[in-house]
N, C-alpha and C positions, 0 to 999 in steps of 0.2 A: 509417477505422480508428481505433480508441479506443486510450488511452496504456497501459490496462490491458484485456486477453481473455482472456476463459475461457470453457468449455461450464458449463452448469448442473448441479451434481454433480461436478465434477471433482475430484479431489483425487488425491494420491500424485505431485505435482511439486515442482516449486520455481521460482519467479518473482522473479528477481532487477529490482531497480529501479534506476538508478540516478540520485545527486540531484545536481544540478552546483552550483557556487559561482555566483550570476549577476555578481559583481562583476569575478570570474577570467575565466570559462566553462569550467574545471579541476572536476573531479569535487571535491565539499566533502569537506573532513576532518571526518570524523564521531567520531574519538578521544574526544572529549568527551564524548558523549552517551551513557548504559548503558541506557534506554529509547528504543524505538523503536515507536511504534503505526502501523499502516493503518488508516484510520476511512473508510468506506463509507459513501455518506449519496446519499438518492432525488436526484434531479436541481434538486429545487427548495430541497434543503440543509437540510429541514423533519425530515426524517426516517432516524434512523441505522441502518443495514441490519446493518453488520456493524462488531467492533472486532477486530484482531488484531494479538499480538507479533511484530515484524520482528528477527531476529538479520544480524549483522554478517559475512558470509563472509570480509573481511581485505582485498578490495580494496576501494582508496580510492574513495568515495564508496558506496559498493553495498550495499545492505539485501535481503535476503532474505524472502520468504513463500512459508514449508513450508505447501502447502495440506494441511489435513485437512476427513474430508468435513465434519467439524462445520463448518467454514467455509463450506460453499457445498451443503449442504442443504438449507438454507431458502432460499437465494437464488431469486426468477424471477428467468426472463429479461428482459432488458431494459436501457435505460440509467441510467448512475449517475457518482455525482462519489465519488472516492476523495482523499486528504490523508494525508501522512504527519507525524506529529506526534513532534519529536525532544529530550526531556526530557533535561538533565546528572541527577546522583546528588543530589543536594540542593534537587532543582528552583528551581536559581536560575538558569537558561537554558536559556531554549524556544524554540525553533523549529517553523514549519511551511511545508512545501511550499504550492507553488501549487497548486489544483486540479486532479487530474487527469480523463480521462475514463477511465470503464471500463464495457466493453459485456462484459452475459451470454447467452450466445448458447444457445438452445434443444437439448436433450438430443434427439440421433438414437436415433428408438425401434432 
């Protein structure tokens, strides 16, 4: 099971992430940060599939991705490394996740 699933073409949900503190193991306080990107990249990290804005639903540590189908249109199926990258207002602190994994799984005709 990959850290990130969807079918190919999905869109009209929402996929909440959540990003822990690894110093706590307490979900991070994301207060900080007013950008929030999902960056999709092929497996071998060469190539960037997709970029998308993640918004803040209020609970601590939680990022949100409103799929639309612009989002997972172009996607095949298949495996991929997804990173969420966590920009303050001034870009003068940045953060990013560890690698995740995210598998696209084949549209049922």
């Amino acid at each position: 099971m990959a850290d990130i699933e969807l079918v190919q073409g999905e869109f009209g949900d929402s996929y909440d992430i959540t990003i822990y503190d690894e110093e706590t193991g307490s979900p991070a306080d994301l207060d900080n940060f007013d950008t929030l990107t999902l960056n999709v990249y092929t497996t071998d990290l060469v190539t960037s599939i997709l970029s998308v804005s993640l918004s803040k639903p209020g609970d601590t540590g939680v990022v949100r991705w409103s799929i639309t189908s612009a989002h997972t249109s172009t996607i095949t199926a298949g495996d991929f490394h997804a990173q969420i990258d966590m920009v303050d207002s001034s870009v003068t602190v940045r953060r990013k996740t560890k690698y995740m994994t995210m598998r696209v799984l084949s549209k049922l005709a």
